[in-house]
C-alpha positions in Angstrom: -64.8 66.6 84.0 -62.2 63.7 84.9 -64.0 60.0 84.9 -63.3 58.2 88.2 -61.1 55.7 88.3 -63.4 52.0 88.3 -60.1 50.4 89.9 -59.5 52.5 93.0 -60.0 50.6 95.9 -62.7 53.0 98.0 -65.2 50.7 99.3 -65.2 49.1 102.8 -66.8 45.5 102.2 -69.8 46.6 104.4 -70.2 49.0 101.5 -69.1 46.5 98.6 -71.4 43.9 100.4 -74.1 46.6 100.4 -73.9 47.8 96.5 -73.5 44.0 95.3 -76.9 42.6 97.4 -74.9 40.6 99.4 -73.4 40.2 103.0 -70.3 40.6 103.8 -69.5 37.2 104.7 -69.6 35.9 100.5 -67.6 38.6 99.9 -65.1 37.1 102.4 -65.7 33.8 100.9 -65.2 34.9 97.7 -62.2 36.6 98.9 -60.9 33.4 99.9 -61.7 31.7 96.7 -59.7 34.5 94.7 -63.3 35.4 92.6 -62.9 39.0 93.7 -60.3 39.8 95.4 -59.8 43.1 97.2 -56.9 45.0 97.6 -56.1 45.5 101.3 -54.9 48.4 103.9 -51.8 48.8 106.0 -53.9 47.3 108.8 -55.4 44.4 106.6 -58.7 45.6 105.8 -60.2 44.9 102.5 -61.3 47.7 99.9 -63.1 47.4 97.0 -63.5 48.9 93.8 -66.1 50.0 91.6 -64.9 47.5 89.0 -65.0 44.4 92.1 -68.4 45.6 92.6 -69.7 44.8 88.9 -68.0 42.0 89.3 -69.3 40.8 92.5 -73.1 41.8 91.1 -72.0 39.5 87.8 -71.0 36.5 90.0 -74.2 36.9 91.7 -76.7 37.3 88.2 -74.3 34.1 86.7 -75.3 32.0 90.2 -78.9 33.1 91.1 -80.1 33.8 87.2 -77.8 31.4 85.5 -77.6 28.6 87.9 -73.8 28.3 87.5 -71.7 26.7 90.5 -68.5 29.3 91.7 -65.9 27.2 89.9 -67.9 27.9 86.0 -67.9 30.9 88.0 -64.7 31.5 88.3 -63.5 30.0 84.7 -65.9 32.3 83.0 -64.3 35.2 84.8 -60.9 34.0 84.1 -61.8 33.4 80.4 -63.1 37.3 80.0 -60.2 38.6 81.3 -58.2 36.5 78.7 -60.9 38.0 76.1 -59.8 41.4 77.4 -56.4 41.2 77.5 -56.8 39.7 73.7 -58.5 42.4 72.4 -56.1 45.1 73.9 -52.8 42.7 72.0 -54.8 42.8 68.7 -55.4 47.2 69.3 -51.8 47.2 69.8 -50.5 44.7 66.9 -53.4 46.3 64.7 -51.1 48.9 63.0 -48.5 45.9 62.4 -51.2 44.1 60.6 -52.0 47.4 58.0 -50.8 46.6 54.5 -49.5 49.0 53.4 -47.3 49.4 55.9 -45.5 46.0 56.1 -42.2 45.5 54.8 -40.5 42.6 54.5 -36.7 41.2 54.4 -35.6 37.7 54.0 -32.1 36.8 55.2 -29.7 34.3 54.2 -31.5 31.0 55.1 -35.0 32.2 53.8 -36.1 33.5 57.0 -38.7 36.4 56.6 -38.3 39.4 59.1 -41.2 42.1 59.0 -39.3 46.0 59.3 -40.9 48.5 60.4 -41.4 51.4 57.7 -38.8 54.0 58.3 -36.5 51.0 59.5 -33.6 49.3 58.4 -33.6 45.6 58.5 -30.4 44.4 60.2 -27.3 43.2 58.1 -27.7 39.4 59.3 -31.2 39.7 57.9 -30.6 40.3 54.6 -30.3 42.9 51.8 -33.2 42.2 49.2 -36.2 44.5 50.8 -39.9 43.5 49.3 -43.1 46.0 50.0 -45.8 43.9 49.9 -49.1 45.7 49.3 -52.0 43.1 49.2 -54.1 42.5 46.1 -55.9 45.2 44.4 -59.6 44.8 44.4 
């Protein structure tokens, strides 16, 4: 069975307002304030997503339970979606970082270059090729 998609934009915000605990007037303010903001139909009407939803139920737990004014608020979300994004870059450099796949060059002024295995390293970077493979333990 295929998972749903947490980003479609499904809900009407009497419905985001009702799965978050909230009326629909915070979600407009929040709107407003770019905390969660909704994608919006032809005609201008917001919808929201499963993923806004969490969201909007984590702003609420951070201000009620937390005591935590909209703008912490708002830098704490900002700062996990830098976390996120981090995580992803360090999955996708991951296989860079293995060691025994790193190959290195240095050209004519010293420079290093990593090359891919498999890959030539260009004739500007040099022609000595080292395969460095860590210390043995």
């Amino acid at each position: 069975m295929e998972q749903p998609n947490v980003d479609e934009p499904i809900f009407l915000i009497s419905a985001a307002a009702e799965l978050a605990g909230m009326h629909a007037q915070t979600l407009r303010q929040y709107d407003r304030l770019g905390l969660v903001v909704p994608r919006r139909r032809p005609g201008g009407g917001r919808r929201y997503s499963l993923r806004d939803v969490v969201t909007l139920r984590e702003i609420q737990r951070l201000s009620q339970d937390e005591g935590i004014n909209l703008a912490g608020i708002a830098r704490i979300l900002d700062l996990s979606k830098r976390v996120d994004w981090l995580e992803r870059e360090v999955e996708r450099l991951r296989p860079r970082a293995d060691v025994g796949s790193r190959i290195f060059t240095s050209g004519p002024t010293g420079k290093v270059v990593i090359v891919e295995r498999g890959q030539r390293g260009r004739r500007d970077e040099g022609r000595s090729m080292v395969v460095w493979r860590g210390r043995s333990q």
